[in-house]
N, C-alpha and C positions, 0 to 999 in steps of 0.2 A: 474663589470659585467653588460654591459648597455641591458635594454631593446631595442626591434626593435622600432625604431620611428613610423615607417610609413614604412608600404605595397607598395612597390612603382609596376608601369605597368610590364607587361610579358618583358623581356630581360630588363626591363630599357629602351625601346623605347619613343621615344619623337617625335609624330606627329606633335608638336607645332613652331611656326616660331617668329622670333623677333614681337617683336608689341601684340603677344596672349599668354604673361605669367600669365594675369589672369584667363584664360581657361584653361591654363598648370596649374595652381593652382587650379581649378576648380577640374576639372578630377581629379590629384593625389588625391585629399581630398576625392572624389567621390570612385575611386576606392580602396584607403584603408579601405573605411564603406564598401565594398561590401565585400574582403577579411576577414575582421574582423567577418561578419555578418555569412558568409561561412563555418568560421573556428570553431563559438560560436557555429552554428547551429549542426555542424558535434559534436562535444563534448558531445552534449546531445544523440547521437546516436540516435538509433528509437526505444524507449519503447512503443511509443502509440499501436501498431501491435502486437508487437515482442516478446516474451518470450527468457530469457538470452540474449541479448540487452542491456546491461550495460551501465549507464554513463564513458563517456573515463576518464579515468585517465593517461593514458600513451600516449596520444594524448596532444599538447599543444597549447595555443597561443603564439606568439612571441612576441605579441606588450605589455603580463605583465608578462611576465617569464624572468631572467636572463640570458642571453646567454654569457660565458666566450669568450673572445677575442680569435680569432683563431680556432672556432669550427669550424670541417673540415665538409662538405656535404658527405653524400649518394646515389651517384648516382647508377638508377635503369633504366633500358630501354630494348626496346625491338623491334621486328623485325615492321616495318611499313604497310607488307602488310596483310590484313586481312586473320589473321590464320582458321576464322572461313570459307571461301570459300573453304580453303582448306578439312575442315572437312566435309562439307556438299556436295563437288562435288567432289568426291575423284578419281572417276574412268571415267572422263571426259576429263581427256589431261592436260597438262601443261600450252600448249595456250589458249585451253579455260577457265581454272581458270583466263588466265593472263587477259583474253578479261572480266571475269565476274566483276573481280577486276576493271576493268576499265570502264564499260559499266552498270553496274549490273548483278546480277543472271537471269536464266531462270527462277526461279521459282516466279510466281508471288504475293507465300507467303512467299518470305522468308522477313524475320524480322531483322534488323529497318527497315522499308518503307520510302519511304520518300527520297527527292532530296540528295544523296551521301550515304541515313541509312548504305550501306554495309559495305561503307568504313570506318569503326568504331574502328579502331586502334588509336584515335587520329590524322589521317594526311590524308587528302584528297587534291587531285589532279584533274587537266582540261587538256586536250591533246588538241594540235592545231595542224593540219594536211592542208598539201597543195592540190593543184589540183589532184594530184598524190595519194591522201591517206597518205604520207608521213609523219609522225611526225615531225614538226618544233619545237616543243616547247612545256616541259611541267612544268606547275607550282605547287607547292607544298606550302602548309600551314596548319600550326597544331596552328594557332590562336584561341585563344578561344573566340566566340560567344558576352560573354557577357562583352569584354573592349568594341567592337564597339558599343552592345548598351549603353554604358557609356559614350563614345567618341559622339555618336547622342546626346546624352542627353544635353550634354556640345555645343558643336557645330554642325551640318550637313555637313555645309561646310566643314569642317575640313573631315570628311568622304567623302565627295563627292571628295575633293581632291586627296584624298588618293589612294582612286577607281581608279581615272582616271590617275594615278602615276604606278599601277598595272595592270588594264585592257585595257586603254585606254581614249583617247579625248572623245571617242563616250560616255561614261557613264554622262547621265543628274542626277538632281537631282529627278527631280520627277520618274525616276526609281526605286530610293531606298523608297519609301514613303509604308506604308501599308495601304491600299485599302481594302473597304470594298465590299458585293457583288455585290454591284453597281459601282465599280472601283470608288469612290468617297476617297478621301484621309482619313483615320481613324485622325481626332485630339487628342495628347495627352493632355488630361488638364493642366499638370503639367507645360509645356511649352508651349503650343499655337502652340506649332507646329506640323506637318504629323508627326505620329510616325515612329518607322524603321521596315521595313522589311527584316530580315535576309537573308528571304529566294527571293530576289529578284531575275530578270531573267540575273544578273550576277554575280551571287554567288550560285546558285542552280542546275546547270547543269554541266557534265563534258568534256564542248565543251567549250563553255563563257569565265570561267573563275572562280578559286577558290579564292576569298578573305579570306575569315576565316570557319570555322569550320561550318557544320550546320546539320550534323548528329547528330539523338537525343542524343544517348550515349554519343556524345563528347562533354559533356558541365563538364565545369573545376569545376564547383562546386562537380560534381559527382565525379571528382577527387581529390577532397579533403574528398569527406566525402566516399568515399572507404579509400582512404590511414586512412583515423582516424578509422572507422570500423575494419580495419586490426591489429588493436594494440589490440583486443581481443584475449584473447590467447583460444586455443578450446581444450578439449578432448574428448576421445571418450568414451563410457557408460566404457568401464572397467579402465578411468583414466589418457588411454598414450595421450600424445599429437598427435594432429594431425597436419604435418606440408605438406604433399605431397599440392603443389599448384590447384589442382584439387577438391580434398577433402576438403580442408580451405577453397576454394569459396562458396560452395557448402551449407557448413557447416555453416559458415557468412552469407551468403546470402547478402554478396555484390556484386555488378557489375555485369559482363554474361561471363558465364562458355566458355571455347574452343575460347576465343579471346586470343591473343597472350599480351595486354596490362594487362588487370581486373587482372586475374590469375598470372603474374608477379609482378605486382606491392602491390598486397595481400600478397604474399609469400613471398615476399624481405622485405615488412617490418614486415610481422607478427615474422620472424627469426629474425632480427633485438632485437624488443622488449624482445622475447626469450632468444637471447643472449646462452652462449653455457651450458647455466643451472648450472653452477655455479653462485656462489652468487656475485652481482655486474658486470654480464658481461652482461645481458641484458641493452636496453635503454629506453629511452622514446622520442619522436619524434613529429616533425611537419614537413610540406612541408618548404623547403628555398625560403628566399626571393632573389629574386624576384618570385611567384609564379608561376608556367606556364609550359606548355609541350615545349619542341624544337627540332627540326630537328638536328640530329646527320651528320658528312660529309658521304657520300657513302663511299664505298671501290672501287676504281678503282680501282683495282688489275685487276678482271675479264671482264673489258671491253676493246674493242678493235676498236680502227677507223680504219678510212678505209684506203686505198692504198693511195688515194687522197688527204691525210689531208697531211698538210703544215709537211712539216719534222721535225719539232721541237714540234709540236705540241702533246697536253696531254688529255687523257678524262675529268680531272679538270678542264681545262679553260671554260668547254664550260658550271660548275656550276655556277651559279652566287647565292649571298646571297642578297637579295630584302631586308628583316626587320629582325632584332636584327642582332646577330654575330658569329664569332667563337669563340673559346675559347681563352682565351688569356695563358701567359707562366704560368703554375702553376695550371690551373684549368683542369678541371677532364672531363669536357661536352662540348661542343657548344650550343649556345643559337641563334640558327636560327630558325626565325619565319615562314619564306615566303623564297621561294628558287627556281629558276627558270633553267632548264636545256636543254639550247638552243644553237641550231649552226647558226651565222650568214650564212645571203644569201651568202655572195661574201666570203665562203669558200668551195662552192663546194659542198658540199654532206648536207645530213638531218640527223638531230639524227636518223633518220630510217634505215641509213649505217652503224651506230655505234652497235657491237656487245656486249653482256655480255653473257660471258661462251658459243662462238659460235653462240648464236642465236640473227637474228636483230634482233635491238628493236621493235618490234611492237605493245608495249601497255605501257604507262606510268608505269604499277604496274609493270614492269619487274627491273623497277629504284627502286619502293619501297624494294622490297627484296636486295637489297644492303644496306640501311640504316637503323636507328635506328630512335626510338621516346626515350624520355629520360626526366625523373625530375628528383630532388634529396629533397632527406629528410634530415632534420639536428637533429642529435642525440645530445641526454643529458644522463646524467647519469640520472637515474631512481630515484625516494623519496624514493618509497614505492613498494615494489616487488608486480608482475602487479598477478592477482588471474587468475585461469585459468577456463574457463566457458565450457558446453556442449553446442552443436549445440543451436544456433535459429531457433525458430519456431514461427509459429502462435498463437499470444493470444486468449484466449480461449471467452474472454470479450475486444474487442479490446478500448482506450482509446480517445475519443475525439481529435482528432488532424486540429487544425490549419495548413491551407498549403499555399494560397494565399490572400492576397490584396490588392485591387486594383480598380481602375477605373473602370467601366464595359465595356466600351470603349476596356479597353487593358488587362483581362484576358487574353487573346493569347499571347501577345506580353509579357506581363510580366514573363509568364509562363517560354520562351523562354527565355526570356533576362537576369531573375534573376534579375532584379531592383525592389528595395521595392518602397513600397507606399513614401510620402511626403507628411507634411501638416505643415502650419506658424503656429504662436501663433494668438490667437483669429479670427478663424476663423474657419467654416464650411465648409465640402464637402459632398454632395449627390451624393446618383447612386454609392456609394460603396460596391465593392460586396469581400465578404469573401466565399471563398472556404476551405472545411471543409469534415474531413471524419467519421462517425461512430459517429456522431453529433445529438442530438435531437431537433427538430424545440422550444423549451424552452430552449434552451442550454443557459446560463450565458454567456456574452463575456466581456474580462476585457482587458483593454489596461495597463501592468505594464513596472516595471522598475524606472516611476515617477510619479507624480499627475498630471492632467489639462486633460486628455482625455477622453473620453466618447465616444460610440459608440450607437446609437439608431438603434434598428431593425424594418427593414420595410416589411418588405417581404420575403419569404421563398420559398426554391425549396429542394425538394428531387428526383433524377436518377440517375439511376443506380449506390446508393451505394455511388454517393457524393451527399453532401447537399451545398445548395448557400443560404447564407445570404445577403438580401441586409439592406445595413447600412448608414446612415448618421453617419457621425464624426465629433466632434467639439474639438478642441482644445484651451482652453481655454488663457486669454490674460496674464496670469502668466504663462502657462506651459513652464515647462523648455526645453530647447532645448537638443537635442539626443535620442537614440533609445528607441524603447519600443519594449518589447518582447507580444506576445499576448494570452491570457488563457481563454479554452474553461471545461464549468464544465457542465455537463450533471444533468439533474434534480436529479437524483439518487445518485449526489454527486462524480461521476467519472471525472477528470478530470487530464491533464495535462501531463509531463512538458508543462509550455509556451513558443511557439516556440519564438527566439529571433529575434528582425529586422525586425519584418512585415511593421513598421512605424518607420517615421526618422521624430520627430520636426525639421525643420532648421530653420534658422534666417530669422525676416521679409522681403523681397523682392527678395529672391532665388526664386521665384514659380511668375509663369504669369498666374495664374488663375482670372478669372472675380471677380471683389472685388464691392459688394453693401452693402453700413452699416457695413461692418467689415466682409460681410460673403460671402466667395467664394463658389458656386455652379455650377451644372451645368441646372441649370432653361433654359437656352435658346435650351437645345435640351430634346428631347423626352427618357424619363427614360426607360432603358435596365429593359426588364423586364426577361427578358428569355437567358438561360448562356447554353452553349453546355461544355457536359461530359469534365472537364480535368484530365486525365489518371494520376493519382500517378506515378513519375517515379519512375522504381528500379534502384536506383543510385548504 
């Protein structure tokens, strides 16, 4: 019954080309510490807050757990266009949901903000339209955020390629770079190079072009640590289980209630681990490898071309699949990453002639309601039958919790990207800053796991409710190399769990940081002394 070796990328995609198999080996090794860290982190659930917040038991990792030969997946999936438009503009029209889905809301609070926040079902799209208005062309991708800043980490180029394979020739490099308020390039320490910006001006609008994912909600970590969240089984004060998907969300307090993904993907597997309440038919669960959200095929059934299209002609052809695949003979899903739905010129008409259930197309989201978004979980038999908890709530004394660090530089960036910190054996970094909540400016900070780390406090910031530690770290020329989880004890003696993977020793000459007498710094720029609010997300 072998363990998983290794976490490999979303569908198994391979951006890499002959000649950069060390970089193909870079990334995989990269993105398996992220999955792993993801997974570890999700397990320990969220007691710092939380009341009834339980550490997972019925949640797993795969790279130290058994998995018998032939264990089948659980596939879960759900409608792609955002349910929650539907709920908030209910008495507006059909086309204008379909215009808000593709444009944004009128409203200009509605919540996520931010370049595509609505589309938050996991699968955002860009519409390209002719002189006419006409839709030529729209792209779809439910890539998650953080391979590419993994994929930046490893190579740019390699990104910059990719870009210009999906958007076009016209994408340069220094488009994708993050920029500070003086449009000057932000450097990451870690590599010497611009860091990435996700939210670049071709991947943040829904005219450009959709590269990958960049709506806050849809970050794949949040999707792992819902789906482990969801393995708490709930009752309600007189006992009975609660399983209606509304109520479970609600009740967990994972994800966000009235989306068509969060409330699905809770409910399918909180039932799951449930199992039909007999003894041995519940399970216990992890997301399958390869991890990742992917585009399900549409249902042509309801569309309809036009009088014009070539006689033989199908609504399928004119899908094309850009990154991962379909399913192949025996498998249950499609694993499409990026997926493009376009009518060549010298056919005549524009996807804007092409009908679904009568009405042209005239907004990309008219395609998403044909399709699914889809993962799948892989079930185990259960050790220990899972306890059944009442609602969470707010801790009454909430617990010291560890959230970020990192560079000062690239709080933002990190934030977004989900990439931990990095430091060699004997060596120091300055101008690190730790993000921290419910923290006391005396709070103890302990780097575990293994011996050789040290963390020295220099500086202190309390608003609104976070506190920012700034730290030099030294890593010592013994310490062993791999993760260290990080532990914060409040003078009063409250502390903990420590969150896992805030820091990764790697092996000497992984890291281009400035090296004098043994000790990288960053002396040549001016110390961040001052950090803006980062919002806890509700994953």
């Amino acid at each position: 019954m072998p363990k998983l070796p290794q976490f490999n990328p979303p569908a198994n995609q391979n951006d890499f080309r002959s000649g950069e198999e060390e970089k193909e080996k870079a990334l995989r090794s990269r993105w398996n510490s992220n999955i792993n860290r993801f997974t570890e982190q999700t397990i320990k659930n969220d007691p710092w807050d939380s009341v009834n917040q339980p550490a997972l038991t019925q949640y797993y990792n795969p790279l130290n757990t058994d998995i018998p030969e032939g264990t089948k997946g659980a596939v879960i999936q759900w409608t792609a266009f955002p349910n929650r438009i539907l709920i908030t503009f209910p008495n507006v029209g059909q086309r204008k949901q379909w215009q808000f889905a593709d444009e944004g809301p009128s409203d200009p609070n509605y919540s996520p903000r931010g370049p595509r926040g609505w589309q938050d079902e996991y699968c955002e799209w860009s519409v390209t339209r002719n002189s006419e208005g006409k839709i030529t062309k729209v792209m779809f991708t439910c890539e998650n955020r953080e391979y590419w800043y993994t994929l930046w980490d490893v190579e740019p180029a390699i990104v910059l390629r990719v870009y210009q394979e999906l958007v076009g020739s016209q994408v340069q490099l220094e488009d994708l770079y993050l920029r500070d308020d003086n449009g000057e390039p932000i450097i990451d320490p870690e590599t010497g190079r611009p860091a990435y910006d996700d939210l670049n001006k071709w991947n943040s609008t829904t005219t450009n072009g959709a590269v990958h994912l960049v709506s806050n909600p849809n970050a794949l970590s949040a999707e792992i640590f819902l789906a482990g969240q969801a393995t708490v089984l709930r009752q309600n004060s007189a006992g009975n289980p609660i399983t209606d998907k509304n109520q479970l969300i609600n009740c967990s307090q994972y994800g966000t209630p009235n989306r068509n993904s969060d409330p699905t993907i809770g409910a399918s597997v909180n039932a799951l681990v449930r199992g039909t309440g007999q003894p041995g038919s519940g399970v216990r669960i992890s997301l399958q490898n390869p991890v990742g959200l992917y585009i399900q095929e549409p249902s042509f059934d309801t569309y309809q071309l036009p009088l014009n299209a070539p006689a033989n002609a199908q609504p399928s052809d004119y899908w094309k699949v850009v990154r991962g695949r379909r399913r192949k003979n025996g498998e249950d899903m499609d694993f499409i990453l990026h997926a493009v739905f376009e009518v060549p010129e010298d056919q005549g008409f524009t996807v804007s002639d092409i009908a679904i259930n009568g009405f042209n197309i005239e907004f990309g989201s008219q395609i998403t309601q044909t399709f699914d978004i889809a993962l799948a979980g892989l079930p185990l038999p259960q050790i220990t039958p899972p306890e059944s908890f009442q609602c969470a709530g707010f801790a009454e004394k909430p617990l010291p919790r560890p959230f970020l660090l990192r560079d000062a530089e690239l709080v933002d960036a990190a934030a977004r990207g989900n990439l931990n910190m990095r430091i060699e054996p004997g060596t120091t970094v300055q101008n690190v800053v730790l993000i921290a909540f419910n923290s006391d400016r005396n709070a103890t900070i302990e780097l575990t796991g293994a011996p050789g780390i040290t963390a020295t406090k220099v500086d202190f910031q309390d608003q609104d409710g976070q506190q920012t530690f700034f730290l030099t770290i030294t890593a010592s020329p013994d310490a062993p190399l791999g993760d260290r989880s990080l532990l914060l004890t409040n003078p009063d003696g409250s502390q903990g769990p420590a969150v896992f993977g805030l820091l990764e020793v790697v092996p000497p000459g992984t890291l281009a940081r400035t090296t004098e007498s043994g000790t990288r710094s960053l002396a040549e720029k001016s110390p961040v002394t001052s950090i803006p609010a980062v919002k806890l997300p509700r994953r």
